[in-house]
ZAMARGU-4260 file (C-alpha; in steps of 0.2 Angstrom, whole numbers, plus 5000, padded with zeros to 4 digits):
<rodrens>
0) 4961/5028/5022 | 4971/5036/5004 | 4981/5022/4996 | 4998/5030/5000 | 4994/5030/5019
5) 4988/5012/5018 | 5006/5008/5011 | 5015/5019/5022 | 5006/5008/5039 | 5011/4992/5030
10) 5029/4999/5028 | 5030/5003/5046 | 5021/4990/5053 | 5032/4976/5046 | 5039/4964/5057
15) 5054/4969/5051 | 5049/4986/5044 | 5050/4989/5025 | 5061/5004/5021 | 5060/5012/5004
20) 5077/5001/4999 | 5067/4986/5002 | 5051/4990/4993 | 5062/4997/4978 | 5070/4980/4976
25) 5055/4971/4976 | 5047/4981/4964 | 5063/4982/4954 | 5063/5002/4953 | 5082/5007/4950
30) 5080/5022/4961 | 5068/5028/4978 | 5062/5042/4970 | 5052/5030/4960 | 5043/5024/4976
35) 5044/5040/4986 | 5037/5051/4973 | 5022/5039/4970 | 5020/5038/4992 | 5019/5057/4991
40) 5008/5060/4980 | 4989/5062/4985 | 4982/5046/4975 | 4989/5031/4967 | 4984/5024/4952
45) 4975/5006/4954 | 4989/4996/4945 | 5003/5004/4953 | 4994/5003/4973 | 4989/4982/4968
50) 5011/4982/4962 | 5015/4989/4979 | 5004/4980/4990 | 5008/4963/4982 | 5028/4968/4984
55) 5019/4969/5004 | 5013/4953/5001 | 4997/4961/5002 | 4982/4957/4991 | 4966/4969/4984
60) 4948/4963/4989 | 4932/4971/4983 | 4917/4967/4992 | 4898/4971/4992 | 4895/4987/5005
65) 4882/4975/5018 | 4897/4962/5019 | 4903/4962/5037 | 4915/4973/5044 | 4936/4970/5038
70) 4943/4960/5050 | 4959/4964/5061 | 4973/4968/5048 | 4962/4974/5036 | 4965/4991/5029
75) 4947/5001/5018 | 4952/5012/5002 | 4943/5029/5004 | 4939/5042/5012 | 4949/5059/5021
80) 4959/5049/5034
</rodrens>
């Protein structure tokens, strides 16, 4: 899954969902084209999708490829999806 749509299902997904408002306070952007413009685009830069998902209270894990499966909640970086 692209890291913009990984952010966009975590957004949405909220209990209670994160509008662009919210994730600009929390990432202290002074306007929504800052956060909208990065969720558009096609990729994200590694800093700037670890600053987002931590303002999700979300966290990056790299793992060896043989290690079991994510578990329910879990989102994988790459791929067309």
């Amino acid at each position: 899954m692209k890291e913009t749509k990984i952010i966009q299902d975590i957004m949405e997904n909220s209990t209670p969902k994160v509008t662009l408002d919210v994730l600009r306070d929390r990432l202290g952007h002074k306007h929504i084209s800052g956060v909208s413009e990065r969720l558009r685009g096609k990729s994200m830069k590694v800093d700037t999708f670890v600053s987002f998902l931590d303002a999700l209270g979300y966290e990056v894990i790299v793992q060896p490829k043989t290690a079991r499966e994510p578990r329910e909640g879990c989102y994988k970086v790459g791929g067309d999806e």
